[in-house]
C-alpha positions in Angstrom: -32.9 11.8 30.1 -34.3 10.6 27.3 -37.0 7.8 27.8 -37.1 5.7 24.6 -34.2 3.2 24.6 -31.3 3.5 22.5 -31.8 1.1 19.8 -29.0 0.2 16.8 -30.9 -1.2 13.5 -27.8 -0.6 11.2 -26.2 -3.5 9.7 -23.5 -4.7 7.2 -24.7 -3.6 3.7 -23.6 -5.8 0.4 -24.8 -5.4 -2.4 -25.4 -8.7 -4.2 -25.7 -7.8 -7.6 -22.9 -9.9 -9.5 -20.8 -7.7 -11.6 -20.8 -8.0 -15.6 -19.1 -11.3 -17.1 -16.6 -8.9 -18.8 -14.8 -7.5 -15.3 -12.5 -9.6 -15.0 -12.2 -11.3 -11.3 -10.0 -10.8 -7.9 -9.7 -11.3 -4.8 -9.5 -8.6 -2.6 -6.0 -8.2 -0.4 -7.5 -7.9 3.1 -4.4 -6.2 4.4 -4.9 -3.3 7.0 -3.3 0.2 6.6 0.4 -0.6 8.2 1.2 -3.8 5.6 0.1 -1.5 2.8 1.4 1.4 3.8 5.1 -0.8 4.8 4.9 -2.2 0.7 3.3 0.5 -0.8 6.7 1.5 -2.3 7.2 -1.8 -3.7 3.8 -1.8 -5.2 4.6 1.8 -6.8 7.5 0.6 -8.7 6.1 -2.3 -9.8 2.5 -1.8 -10.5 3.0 1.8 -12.0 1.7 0.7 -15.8 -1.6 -1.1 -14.4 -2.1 2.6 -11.8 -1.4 4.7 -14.8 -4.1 3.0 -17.2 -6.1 3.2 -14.0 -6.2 7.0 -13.7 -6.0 7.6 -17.4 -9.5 5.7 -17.1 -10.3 8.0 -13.9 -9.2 11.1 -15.4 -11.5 10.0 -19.3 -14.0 9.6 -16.9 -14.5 12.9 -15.6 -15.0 11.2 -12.1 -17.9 8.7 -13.7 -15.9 6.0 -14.1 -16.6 3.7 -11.0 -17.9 1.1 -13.5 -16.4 2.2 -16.6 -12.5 1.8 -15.2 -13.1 -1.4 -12.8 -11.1 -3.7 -15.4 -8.1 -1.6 -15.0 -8.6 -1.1 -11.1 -9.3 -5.0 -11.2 -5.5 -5.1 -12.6 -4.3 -2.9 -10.1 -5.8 -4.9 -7.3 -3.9 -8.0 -8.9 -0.6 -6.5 -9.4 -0.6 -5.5 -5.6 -1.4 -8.7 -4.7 1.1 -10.0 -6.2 3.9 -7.9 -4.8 2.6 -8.7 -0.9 2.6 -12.5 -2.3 6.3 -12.1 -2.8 7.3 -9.8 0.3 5.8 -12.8 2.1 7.5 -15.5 0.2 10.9 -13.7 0.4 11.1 -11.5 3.1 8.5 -11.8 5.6 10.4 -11.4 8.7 11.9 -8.3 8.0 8.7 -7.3 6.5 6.8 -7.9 9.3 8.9 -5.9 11.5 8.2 -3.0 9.7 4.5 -3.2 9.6 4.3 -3.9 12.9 6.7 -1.0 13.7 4.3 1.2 11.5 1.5 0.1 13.4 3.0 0.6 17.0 4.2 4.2 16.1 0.9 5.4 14.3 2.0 4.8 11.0 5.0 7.4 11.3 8.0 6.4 8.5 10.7 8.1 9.8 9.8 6.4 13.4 10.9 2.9 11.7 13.6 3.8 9.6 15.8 0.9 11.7 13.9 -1.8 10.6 13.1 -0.3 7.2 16.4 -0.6 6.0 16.9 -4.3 6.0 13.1 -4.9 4.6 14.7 -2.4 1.4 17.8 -4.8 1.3 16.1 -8.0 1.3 12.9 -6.9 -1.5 16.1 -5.3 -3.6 18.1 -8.4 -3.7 15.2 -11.0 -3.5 12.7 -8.7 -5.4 14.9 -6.2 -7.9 12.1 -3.7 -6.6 13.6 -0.5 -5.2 12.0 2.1 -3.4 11.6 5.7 -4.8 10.0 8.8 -3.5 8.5 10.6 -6.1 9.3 14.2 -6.2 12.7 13.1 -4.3 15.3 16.6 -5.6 18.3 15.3 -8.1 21.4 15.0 -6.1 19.8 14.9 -2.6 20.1 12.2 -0.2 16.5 10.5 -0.2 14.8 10.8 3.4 15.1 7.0 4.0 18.9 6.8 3.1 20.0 9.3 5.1 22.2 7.6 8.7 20.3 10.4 10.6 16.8 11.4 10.8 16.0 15.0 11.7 13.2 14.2 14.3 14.9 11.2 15.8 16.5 11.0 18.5 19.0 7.6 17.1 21.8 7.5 14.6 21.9 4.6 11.8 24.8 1.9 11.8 
């Protein structure tokens, strides 16, 4: 047994430094990991100019560019936003499903696929966003089209 008390001295670190008048400002999306993860599609397809610049500036940067690319990350952050905004506005019930689905079933896609396929119906028509997997093969069924998953144990109506 040890005989000095256990004793916690760490604390929430921010760094107050403002940032340069030329970063343009945002506010952050405080979303967890399942709402991102539920739009991230949605966010792909529309946001793909601002992430592009982003990692054009990334890649420029040889991996220096923390300060040098925050305008275009800035954008990105922004254009995000601004996709959940109008999930919310438009479809949040079914929207909410699936991030909470994602979140009871560790984050696993093909777990939700049920309540996935309204939440793609209603951001399509409300939206005109449509989700893509990149790298999907020509002429192939996409995963989340197909009426029966190969791991589950449910068909699709």
């Amino acid at each position: 047994m040890a005989a000095r008390q256990p004793r916690f001295n760490q604390s929430v670190l921010i760094d107050t430094t403002p940032l340069p008048d030329d970063i343009p400002k945002v506010q952050e999306i405080g979303a967890s990991s399942a709402p991102l993860l539920s739009a991230s599609y949605f966010i792909g397809a529309r946001c793909k100019p601002y992430n592009d610049d982003y990692m054009v500036c990334k890649t420029d940067a040889n991996g220096k560019g923390e300060v040098d690319c925050l305008k275009e990350g800035r954008k990105v952050t922004r254009c995000a936003a601004s996709v959940l905004d109008d999930i919310n506005k438009h479809c949040l019930t079914e929207f909410r499903k699936h991030w909470e689905c994602l979140e009871n079933n560790n984050q696993q896609l093909w777990q939700c696929r049920r309540v996935e396929r309204p939440l793609n119906k209603c951001v399509f028509d409300n939206l005109k966003l449509e989700k893509k997997i990149p790298g999907t093969p020509e002429g192939e069924q996409p995963v989340h089209e197909r009426k029966r998953q190969t791991y589950s144990s449910y068909w699709f109506n």
